[in-house]
PDB file of N, H, CA, C and O in Angstrom:
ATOM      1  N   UNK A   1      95.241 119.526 103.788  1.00  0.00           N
ATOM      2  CA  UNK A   1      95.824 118.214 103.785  1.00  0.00           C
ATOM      3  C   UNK A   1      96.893 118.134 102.694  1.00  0.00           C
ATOM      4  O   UNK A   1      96.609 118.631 101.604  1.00  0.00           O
ATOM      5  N   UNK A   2      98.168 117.528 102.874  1.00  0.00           N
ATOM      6  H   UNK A   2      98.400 117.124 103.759  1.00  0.00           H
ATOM      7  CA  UNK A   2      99.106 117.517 102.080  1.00  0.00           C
ATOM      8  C   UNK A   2      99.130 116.348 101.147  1.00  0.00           C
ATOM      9  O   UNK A   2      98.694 115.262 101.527  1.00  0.00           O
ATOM     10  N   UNK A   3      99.546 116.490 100.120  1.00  0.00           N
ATOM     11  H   UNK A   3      99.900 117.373  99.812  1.00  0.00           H
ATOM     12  CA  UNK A   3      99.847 115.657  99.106  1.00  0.00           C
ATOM     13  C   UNK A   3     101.228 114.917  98.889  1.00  0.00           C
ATOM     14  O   UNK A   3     102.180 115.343  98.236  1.00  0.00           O
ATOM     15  N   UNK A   4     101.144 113.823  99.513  1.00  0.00           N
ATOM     16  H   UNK A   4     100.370 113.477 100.044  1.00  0.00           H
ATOM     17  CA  UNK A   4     102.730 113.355  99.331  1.00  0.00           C
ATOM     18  C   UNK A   4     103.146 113.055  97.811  1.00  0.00           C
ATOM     19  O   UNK A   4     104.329 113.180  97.491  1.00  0.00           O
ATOM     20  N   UNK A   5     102.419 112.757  97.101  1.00  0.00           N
ATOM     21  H   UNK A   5     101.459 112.655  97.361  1.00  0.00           H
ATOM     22  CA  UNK A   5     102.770 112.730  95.722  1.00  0.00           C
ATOM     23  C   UNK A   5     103.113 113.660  94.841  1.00  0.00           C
ATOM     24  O   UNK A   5     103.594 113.420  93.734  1.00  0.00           O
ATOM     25  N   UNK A   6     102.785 115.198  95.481  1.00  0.00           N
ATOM     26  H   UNK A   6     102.394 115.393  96.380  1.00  0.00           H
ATOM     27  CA  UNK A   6     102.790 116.083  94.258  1.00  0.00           C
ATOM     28  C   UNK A   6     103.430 117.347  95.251  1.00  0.00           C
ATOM     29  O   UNK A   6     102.922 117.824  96.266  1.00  0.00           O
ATOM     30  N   UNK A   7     104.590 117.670  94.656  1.00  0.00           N
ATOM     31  H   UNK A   7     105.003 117.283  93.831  1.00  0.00           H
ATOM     32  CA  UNK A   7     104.994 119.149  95.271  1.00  0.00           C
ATOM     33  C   UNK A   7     104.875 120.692  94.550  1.00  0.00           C
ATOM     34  O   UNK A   7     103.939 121.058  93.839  1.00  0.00           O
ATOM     35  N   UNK A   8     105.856 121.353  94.853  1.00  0.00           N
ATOM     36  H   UNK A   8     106.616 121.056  95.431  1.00  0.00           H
ATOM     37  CA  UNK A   8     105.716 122.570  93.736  1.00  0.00           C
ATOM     38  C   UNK A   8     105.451 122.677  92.140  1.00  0.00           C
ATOM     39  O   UNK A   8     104.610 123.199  91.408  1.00  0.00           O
ATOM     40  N   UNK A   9     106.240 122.156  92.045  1.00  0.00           N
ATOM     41  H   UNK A   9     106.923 121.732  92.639  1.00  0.00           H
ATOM     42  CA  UNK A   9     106.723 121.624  90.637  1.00  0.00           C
ATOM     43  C   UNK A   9     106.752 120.068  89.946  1.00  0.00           C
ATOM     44  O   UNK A   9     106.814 119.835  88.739  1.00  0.00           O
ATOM     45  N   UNK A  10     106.684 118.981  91.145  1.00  0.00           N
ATOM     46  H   UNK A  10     106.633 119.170  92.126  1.00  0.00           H
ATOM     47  CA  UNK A  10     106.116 117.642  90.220  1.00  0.00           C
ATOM     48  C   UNK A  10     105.220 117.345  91.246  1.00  0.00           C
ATOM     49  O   UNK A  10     105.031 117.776  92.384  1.00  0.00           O
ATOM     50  N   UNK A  11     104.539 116.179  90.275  1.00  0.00           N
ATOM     51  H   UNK A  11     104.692 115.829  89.351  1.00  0.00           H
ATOM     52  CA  UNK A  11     102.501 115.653  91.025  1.00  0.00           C
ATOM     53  C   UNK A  11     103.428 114.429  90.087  1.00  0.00           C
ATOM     54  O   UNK A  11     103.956 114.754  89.024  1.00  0.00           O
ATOM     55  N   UNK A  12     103.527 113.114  90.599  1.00  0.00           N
ATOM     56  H   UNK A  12     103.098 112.850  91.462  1.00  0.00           H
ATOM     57  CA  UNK A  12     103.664 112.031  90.653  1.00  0.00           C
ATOM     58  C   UNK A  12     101.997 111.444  90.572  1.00  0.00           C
ATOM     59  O   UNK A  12     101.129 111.899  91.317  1.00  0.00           O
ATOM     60  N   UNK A  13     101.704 110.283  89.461  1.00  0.00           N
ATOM     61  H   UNK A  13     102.409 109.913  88.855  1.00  0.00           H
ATOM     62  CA  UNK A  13     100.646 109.805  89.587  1.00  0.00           C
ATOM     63  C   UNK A  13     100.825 108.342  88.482  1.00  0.00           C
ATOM     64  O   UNK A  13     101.739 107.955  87.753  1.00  0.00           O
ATOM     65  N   UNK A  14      99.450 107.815  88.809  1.00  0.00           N
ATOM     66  H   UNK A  14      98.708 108.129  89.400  1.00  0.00           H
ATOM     67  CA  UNK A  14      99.337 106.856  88.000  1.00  0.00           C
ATOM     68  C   UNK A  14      99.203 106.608  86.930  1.00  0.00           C
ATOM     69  O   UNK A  14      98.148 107.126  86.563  1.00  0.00           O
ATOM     70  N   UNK A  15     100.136 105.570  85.359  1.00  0.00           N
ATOM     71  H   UNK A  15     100.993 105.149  85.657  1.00  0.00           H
ATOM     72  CA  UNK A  15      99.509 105.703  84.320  1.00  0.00           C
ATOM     73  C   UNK A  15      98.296 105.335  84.197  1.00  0.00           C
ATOM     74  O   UNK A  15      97.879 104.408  84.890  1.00  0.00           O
ATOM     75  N   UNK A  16      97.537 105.937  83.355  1.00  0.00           N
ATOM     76  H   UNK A  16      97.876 106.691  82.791  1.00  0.00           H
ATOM     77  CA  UNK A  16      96.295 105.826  82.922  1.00  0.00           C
ATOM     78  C   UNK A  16      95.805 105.372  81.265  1.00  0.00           C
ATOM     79  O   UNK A  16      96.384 105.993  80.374  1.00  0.00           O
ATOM     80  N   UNK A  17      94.989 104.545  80.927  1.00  0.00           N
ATOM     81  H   UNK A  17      94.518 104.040  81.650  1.00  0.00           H
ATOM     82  CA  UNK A  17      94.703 103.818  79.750  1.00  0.00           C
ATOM     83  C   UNK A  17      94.924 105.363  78.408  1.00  0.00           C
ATOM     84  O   UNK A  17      95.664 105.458  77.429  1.00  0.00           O
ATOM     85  N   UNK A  18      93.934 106.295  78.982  1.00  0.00           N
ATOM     86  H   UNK A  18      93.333 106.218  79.777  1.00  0.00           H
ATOM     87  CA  UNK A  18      94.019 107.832  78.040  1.00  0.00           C
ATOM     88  C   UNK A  18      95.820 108.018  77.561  1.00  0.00           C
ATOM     89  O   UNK A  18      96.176 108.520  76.495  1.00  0.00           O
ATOM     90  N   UNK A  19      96.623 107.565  78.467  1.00  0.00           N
ATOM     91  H   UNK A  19      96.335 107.157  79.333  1.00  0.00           H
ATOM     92  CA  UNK A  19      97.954 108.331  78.127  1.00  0.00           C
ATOM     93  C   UNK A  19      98.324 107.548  77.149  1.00  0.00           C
ATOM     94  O   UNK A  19      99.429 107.847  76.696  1.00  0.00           O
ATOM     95  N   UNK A  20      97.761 106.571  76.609  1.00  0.00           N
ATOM     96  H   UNK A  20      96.864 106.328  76.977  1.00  0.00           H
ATOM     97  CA  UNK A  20      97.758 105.892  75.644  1.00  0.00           C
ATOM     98  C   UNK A  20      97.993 106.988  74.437  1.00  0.00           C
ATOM     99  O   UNK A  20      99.105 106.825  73.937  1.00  0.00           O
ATOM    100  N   UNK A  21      97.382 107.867  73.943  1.00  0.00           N
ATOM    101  H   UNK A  21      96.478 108.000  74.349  1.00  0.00           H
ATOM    102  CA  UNK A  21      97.489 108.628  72.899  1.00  0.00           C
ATOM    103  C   UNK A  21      98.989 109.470  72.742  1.00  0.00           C
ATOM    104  O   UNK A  21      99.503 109.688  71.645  1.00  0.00           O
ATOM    105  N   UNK A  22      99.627 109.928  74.151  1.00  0.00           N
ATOM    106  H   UNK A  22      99.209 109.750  75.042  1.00  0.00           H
ATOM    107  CA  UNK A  22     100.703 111.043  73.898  1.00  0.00           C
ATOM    108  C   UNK A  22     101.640 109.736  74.278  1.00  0.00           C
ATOM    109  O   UNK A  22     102.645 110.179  74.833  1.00  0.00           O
ATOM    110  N   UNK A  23     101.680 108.711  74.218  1.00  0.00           N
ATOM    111  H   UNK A  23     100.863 108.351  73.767  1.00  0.00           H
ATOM    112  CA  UNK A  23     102.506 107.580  74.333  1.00  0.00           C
ATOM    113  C   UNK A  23     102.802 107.488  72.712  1.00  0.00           C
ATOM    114  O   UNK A  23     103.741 107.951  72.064  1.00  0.00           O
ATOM    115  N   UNK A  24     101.767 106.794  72.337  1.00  0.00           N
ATOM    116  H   UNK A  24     101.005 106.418  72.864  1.00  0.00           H
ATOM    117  CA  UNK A  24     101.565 106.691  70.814  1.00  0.00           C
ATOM    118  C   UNK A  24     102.732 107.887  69.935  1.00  0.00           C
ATOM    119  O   UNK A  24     103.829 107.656  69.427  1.00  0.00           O
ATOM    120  N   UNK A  25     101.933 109.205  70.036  1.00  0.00           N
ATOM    121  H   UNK A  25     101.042 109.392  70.450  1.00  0.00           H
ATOM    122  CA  UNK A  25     102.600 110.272  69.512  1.00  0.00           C
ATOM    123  C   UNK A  25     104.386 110.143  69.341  1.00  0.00           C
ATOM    124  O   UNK A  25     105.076 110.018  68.329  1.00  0.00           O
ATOM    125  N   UNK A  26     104.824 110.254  71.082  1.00  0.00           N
ATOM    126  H   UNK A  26     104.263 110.355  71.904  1.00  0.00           H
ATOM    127  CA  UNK A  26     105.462 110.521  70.980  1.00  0.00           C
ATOM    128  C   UNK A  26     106.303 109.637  70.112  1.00  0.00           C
ATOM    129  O   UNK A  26     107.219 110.083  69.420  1.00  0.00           O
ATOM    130  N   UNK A  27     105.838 107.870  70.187  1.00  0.00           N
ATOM    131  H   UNK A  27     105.094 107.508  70.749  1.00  0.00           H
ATOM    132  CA  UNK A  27     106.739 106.882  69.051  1.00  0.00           C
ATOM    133  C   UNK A  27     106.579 107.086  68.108  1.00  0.00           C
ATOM    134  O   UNK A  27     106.957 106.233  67.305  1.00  0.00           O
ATOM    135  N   UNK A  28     106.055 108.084  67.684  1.00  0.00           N
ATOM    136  H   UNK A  28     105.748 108.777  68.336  1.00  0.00           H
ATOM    137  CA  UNK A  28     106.082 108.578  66.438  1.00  0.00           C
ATOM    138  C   UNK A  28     107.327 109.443  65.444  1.00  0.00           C
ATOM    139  O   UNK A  28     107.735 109.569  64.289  1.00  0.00           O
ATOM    140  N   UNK A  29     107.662 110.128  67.564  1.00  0.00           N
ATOM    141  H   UNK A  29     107.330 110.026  68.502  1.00  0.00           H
ATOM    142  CA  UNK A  29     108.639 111.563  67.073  1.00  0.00           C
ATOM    143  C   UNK A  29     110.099 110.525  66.856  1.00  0.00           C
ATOM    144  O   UNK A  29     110.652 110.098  67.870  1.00  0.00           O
ATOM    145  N   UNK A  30     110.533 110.248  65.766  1.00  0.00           N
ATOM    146  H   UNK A  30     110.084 110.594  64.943  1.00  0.00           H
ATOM    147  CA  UNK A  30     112.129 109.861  65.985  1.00  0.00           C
ATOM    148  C   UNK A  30     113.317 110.779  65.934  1.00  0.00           C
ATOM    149  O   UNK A  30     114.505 110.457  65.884  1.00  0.00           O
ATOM    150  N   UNK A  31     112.696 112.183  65.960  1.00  0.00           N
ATOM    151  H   UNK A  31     111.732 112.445  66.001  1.00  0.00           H
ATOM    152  CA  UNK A  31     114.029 113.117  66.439  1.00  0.00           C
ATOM    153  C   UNK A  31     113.387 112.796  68.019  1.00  0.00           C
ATOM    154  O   UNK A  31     114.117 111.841  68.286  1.00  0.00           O
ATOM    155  N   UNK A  32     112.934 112.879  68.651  1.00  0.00           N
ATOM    156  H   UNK A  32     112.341 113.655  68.434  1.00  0.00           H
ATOM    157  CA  UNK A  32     112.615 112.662  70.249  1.00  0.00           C
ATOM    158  C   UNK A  32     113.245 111.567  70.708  1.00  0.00           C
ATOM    159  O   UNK A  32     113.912 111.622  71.741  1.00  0.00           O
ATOM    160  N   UNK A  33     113.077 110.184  69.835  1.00  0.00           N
ATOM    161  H   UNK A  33     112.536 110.139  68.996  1.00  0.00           H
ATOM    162  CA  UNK A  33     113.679 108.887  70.006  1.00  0.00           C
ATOM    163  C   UNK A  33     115.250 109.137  70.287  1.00  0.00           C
ATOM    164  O   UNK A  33     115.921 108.415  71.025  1.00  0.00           O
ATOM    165  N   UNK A  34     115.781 110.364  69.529  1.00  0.00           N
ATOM    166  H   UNK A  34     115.236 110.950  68.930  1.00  0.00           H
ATOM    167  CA  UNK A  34     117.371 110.065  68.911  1.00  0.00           C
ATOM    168  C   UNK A  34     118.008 110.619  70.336  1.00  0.00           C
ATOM    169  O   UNK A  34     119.040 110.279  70.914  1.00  0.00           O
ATOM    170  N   UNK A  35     117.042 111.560  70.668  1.00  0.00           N
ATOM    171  H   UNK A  35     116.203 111.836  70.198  1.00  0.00           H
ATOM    172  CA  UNK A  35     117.801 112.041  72.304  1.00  0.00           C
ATOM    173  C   UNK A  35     117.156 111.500  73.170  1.00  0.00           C
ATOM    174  O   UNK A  35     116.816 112.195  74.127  1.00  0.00           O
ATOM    175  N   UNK A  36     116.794 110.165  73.133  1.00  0.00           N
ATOM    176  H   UNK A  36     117.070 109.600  72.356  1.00  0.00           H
ATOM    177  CA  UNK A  36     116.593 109.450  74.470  1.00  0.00           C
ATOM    178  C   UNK A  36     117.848 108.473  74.337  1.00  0.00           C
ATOM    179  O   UNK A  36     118.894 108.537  73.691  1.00  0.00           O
ATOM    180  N   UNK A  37     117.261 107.473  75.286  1.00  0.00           N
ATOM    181  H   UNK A  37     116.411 107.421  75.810  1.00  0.00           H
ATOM    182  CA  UNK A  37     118.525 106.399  75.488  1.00  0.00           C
ATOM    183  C   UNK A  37     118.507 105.357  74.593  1.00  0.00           C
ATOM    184  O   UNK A  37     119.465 104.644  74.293  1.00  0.00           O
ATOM    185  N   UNK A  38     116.924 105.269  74.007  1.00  0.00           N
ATOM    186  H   UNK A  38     116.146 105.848  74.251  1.00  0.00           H
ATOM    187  CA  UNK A  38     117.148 104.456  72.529  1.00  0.00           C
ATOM    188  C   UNK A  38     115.857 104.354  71.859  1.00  0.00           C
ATOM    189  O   UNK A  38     114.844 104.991  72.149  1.00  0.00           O
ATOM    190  N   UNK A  39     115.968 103.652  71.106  1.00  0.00           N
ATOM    191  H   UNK A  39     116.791 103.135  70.870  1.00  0.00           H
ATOM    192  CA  UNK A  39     115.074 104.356  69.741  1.00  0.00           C
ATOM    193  C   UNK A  39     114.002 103.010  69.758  1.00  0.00           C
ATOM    194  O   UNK A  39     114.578 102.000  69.353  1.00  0.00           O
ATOM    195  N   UNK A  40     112.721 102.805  70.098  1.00  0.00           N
ATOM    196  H   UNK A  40     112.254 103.626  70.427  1.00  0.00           H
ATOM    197  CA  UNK A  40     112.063 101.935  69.620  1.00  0.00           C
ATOM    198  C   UNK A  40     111.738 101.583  68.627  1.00  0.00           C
ATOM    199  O   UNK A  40     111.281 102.504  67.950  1.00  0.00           O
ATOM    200  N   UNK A  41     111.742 100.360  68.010  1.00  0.00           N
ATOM    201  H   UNK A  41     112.113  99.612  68.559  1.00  0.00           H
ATOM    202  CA  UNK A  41     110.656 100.031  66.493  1.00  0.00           C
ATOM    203  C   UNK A  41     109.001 100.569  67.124  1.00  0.00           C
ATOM    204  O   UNK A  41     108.276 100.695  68.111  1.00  0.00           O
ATOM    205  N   UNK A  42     109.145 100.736  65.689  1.00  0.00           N
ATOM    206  H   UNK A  42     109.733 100.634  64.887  1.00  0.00           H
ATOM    207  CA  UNK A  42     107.516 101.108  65.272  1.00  0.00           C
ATOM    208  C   UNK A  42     106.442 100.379  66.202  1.00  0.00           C
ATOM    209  O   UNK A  42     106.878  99.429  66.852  1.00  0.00           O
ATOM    210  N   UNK A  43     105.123 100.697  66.342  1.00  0.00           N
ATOM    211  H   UNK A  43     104.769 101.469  65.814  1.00  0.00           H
ATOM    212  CA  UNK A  43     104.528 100.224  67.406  1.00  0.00           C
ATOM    213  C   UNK A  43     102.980 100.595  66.751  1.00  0.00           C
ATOM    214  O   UNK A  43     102.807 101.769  66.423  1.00  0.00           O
ATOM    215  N   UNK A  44     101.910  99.672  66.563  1.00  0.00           N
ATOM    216  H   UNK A  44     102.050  98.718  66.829  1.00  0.00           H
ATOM    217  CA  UNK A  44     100.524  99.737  66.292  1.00  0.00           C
ATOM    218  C   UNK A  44     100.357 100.198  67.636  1.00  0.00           C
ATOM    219  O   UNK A  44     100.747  99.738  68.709  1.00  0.00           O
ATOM    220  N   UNK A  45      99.268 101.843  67.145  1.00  0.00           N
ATOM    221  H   UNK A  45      98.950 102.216  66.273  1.00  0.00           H
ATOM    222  CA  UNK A  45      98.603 102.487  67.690  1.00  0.00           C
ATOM    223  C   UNK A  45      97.627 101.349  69.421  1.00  0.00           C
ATOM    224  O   UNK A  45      97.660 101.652  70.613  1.00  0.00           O
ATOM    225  N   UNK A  46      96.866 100.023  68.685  1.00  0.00           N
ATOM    226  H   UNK A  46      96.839  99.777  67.717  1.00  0.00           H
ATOM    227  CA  UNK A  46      96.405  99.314  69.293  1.00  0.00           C
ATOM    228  C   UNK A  46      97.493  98.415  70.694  1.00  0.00           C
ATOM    229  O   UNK A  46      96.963  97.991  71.721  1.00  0.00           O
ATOM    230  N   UNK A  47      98.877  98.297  70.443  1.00  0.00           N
ATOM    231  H   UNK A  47      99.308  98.642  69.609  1.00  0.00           H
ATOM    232  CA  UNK A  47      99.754  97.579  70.938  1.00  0.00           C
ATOM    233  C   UNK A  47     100.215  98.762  71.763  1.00  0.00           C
ATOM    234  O   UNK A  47     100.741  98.188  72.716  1.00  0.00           O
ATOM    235  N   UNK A  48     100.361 100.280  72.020  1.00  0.00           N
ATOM    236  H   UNK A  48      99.934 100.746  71.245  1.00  0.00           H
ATOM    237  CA  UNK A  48     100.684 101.239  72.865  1.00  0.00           C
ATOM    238  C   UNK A  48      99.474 101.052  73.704  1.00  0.00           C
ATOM    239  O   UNK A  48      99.503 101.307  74.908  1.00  0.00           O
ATOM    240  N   UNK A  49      98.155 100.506  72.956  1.00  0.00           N
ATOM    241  H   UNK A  49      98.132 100.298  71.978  1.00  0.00           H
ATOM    242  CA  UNK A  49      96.791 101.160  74.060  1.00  0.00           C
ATOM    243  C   UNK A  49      97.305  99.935  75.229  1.00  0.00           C
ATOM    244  O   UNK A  49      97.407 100.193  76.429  1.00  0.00           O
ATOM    245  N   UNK A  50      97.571  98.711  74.691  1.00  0.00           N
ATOM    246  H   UNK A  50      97.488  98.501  73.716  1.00  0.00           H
ATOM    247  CA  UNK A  50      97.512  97.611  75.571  1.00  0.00           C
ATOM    248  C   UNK A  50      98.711  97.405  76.696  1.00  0.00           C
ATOM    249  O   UNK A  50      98.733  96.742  77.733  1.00  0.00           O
ATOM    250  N   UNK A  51      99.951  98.467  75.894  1.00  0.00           N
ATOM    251  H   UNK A  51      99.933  99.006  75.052  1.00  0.00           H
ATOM    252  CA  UNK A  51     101.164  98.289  77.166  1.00  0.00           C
ATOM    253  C   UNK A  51     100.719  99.234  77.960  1.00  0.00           C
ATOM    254  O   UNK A  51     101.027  98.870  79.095  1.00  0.00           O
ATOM    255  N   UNK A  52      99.813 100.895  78.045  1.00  0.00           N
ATOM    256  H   UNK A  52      99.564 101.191  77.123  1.00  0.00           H
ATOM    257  CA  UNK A  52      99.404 101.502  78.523  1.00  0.00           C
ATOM    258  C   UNK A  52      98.141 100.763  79.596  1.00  0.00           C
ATOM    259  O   UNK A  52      98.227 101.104  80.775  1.00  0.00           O
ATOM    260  N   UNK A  53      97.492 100.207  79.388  1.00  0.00           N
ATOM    261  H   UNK A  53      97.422  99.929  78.430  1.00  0.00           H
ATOM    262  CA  UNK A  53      96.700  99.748  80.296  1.00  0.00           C
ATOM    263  C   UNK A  53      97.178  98.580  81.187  1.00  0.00           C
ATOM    264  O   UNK A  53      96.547  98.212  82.177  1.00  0.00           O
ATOM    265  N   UNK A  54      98.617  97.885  80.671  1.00  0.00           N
ATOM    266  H   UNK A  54      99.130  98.184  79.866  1.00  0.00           H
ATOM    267  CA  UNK A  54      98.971  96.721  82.051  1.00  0.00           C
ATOM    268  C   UNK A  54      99.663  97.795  82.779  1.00  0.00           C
ATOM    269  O   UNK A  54     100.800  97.437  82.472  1.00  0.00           O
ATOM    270  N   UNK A  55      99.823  98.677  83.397  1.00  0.00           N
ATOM    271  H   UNK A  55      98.899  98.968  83.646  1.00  0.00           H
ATOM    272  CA  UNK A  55     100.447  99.204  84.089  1.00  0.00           C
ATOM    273  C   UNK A  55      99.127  99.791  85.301  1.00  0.00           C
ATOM    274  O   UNK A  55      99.112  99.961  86.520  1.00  0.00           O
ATOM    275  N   UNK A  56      98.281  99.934  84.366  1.00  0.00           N
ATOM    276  H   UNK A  56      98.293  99.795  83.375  1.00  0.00           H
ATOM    277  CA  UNK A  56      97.103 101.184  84.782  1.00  0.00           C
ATOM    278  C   UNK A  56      96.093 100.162  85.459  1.00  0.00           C
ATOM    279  O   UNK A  56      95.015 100.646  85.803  1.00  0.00           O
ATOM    280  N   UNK A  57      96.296  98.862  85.683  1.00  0.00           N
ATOM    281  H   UNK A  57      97.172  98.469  85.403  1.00  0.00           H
ATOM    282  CA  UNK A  57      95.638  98.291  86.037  1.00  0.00           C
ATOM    283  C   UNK A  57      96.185  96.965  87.266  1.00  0.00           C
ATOM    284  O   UNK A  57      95.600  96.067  87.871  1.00  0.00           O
ATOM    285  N   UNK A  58      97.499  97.425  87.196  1.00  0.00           N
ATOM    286  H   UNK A  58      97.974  98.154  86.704  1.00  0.00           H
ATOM    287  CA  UNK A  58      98.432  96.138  87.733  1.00  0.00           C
ATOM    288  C   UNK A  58      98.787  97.093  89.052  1.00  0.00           C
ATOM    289  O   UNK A  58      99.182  98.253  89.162  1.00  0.00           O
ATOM    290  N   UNK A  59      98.345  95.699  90.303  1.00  0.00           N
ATOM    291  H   UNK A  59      98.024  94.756  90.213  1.00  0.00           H
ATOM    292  CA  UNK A  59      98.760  96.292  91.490  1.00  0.00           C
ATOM    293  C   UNK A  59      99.742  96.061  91.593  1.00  0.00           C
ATOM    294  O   UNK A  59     100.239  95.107  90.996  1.00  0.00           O
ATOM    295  N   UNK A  60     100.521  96.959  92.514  1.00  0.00           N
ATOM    296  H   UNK A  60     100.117  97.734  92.999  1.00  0.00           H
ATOM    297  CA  UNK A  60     102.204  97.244  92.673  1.00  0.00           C
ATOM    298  C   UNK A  60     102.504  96.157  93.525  1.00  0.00           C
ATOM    299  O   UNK A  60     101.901  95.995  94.586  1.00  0.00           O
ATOM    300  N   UNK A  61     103.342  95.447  93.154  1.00  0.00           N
ATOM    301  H   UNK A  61     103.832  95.578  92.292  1.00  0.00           H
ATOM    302  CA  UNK A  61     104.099  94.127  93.614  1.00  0.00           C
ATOM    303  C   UNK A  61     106.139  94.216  94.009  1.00  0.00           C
ATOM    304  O   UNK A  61     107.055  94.345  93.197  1.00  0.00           O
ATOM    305  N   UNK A  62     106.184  94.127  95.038  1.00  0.00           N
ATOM    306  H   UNK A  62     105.440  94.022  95.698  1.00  0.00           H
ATOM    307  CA  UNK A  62     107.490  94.015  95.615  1.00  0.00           C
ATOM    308  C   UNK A  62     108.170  95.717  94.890  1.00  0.00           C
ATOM    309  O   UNK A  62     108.976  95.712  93.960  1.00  0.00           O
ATOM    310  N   UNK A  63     107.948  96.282  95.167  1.00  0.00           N
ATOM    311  H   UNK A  63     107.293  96.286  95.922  1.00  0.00           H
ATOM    312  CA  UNK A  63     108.168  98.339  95.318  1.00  0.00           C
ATOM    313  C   UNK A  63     107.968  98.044  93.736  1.00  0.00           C
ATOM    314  O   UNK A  63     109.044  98.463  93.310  1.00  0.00           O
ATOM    315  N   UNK A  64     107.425  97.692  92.876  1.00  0.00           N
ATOM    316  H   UNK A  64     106.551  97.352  93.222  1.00  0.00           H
ATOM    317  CA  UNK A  64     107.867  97.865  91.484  1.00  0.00           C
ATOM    318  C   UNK A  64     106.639  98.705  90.820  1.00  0.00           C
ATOM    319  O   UNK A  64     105.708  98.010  90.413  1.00  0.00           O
ATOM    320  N   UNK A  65     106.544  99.849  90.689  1.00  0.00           N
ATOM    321  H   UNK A  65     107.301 100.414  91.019  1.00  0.00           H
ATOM    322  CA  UNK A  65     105.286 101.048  89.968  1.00  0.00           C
ATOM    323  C   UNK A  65     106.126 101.267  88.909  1.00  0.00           C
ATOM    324  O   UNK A  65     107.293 100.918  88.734  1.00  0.00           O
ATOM    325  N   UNK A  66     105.052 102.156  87.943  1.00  0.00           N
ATOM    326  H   UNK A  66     104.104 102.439  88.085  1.00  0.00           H
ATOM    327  CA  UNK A  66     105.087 102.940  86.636  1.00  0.00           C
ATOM    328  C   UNK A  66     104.302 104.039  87.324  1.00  0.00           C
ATOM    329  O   UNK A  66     103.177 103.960  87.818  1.00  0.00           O
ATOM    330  N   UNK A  67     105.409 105.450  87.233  1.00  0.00           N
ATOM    331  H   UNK A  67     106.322 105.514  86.831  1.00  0.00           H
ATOM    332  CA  UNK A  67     105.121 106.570  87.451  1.00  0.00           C
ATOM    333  C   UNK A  67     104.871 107.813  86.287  1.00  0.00           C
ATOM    334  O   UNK A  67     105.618 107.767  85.310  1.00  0.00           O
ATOM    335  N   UNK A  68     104.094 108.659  86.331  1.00  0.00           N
ATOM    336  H   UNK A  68     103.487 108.696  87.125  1.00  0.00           H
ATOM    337  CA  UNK A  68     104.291 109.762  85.247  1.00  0.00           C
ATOM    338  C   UNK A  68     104.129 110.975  86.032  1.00  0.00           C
ATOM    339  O   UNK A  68     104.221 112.077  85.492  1.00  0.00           O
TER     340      UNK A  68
END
């Protein structure tokens, strides 16, 4: 049975409350920040767990998902 979400090389899936931690991390890295498209303020560990879980818990409304 095929997987429409996941091919050779990407698996498309849902965020999950756990990704909370390498979320966290990465606002940590601000050389990582400097080569994205922009740089967030600082962020309590507790305030990543909570934007991580409205996603992980919110049914998809008019095509609008959070993919990883």
């Amino acid at each position: 049975m095929a997987n429409i979400w996941q091919g050779e090389r990407v698996r498309l899936r849902a965020v999950e409350p756990e990704d909370a931690d390498c979320y966290f991390g990465w606002s940590q890295d601000t050389d990582l920040a400097r080569a994205d498209y922009s740089i967030d303020f600082p962020m309590l560990r507790e305030a990543v767990r909570k934007w991580a879980l409205e996603p992980a818990t919110k049914e998809p409304k008019d095509d609008v998902y959070r993919w990883l």
